[in-house]
C-alpha positions in Angstrom: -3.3 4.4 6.1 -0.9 5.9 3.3 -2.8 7.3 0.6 -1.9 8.2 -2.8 -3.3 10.1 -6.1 -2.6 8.2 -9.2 -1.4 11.0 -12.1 -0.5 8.8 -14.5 -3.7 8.1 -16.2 -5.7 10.3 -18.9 -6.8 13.5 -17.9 -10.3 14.7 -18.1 -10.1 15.9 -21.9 -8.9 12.6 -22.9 -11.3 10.4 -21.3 -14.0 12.3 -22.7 -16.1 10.9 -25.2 -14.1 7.7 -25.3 -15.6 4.1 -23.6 -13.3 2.8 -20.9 -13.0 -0.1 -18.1 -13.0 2.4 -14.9 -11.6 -0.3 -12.7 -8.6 -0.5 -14.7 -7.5 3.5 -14.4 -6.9 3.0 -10.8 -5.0 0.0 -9.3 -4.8 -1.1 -5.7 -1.3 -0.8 -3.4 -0.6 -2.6 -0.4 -1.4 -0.7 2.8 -2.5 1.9 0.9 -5.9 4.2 -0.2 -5.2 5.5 -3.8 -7.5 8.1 -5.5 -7.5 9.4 -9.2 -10.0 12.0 -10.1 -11.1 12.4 -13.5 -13.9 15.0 -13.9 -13.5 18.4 -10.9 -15.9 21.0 -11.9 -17.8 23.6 -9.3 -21.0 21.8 -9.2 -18.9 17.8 -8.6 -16.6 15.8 -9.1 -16.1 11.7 -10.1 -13.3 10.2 -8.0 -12.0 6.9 -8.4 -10.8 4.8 -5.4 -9.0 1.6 -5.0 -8.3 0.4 -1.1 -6.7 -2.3 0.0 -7.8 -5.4 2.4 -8.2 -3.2 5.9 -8.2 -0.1 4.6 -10.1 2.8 5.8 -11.8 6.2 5.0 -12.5 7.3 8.9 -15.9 8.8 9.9 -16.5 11.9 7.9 -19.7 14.3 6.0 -20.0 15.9 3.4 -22.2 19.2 2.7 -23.6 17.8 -0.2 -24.9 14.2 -1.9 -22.6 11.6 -2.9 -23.2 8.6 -4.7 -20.6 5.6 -4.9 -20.5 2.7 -7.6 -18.5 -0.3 -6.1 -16.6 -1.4 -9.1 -14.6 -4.7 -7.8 -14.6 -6.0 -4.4 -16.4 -5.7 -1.0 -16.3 -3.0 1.8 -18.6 -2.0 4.4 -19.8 1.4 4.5 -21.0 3.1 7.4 -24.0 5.8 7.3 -24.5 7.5 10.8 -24.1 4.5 12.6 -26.1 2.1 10.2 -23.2 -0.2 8.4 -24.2 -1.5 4.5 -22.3 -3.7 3.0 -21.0 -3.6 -0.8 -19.7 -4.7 -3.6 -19.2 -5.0 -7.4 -22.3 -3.3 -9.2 -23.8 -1.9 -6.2 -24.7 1.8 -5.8 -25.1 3.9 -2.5 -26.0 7.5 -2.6 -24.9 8.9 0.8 -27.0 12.0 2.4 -25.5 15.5 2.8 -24.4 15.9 6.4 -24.8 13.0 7.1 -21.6 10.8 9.3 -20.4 8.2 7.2 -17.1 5.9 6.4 -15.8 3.0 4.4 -13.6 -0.2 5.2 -12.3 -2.6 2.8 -13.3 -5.9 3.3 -11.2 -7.0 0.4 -9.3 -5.0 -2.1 -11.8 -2.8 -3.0 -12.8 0.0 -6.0 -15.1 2.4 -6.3 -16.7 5.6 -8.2 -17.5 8.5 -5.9 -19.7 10.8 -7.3 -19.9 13.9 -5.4 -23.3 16.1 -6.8 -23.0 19.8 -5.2 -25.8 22.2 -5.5 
């Protein structure tokens, strides 16, 4: 899995306040897992992701609450053990500490909202 950070969009200043398509600030690459983060402040962050067919975040946790908002596309995501699958408009809000990973089913986006306390 390559992955890569997208720069080239707006920067958190810029996008505030404005209306955008959050899809369209991060594009999917072949083979790859590409991430842009637009908002990193202590208490979370929003992260957008677009993965390609195949790709894969591998079995992780987290010490805190994150919610994801599929944005285009299916994948299946993985909550200790339990898979659920997703896609465009659905929302998952993954427990704290608790195992969990992704795999693109087909190119695939998504908003991960990270909530820290």
């Amino acid at each position: 899995m390559q992955k890569k950070e997208e720069n080239s969009m707006s920067t958190e200043t810029e996008i505030k306040g404005k209306t955008f398509k959050a899809a369209a600030m991060v594009e999917t690459q072949a083979g790859a897992v590409v991430s842009r983060a637009l908002i990193q402040k202590k208490m979370g962050t929003l992260t957008l992701f677009a993965f390609d067919t195949g790709q894969a975040l591998s079995e992780h946790s987290a010490p805190f609450d994150a919610v994801v908002l599929a944005l285009e596309g299916e994948a299946e995501i993985t909550i200790s053990g339990k898979p659920h699958g997703v896609k465009k408009d659905d929302l998952l809000v993954m427990p704290a500490n608790e195992p969990h990973g992704l795999k693109a089913l087909t190119p695939f986006k998504m908003m991960l909202v990270m909530i820290q306390e």
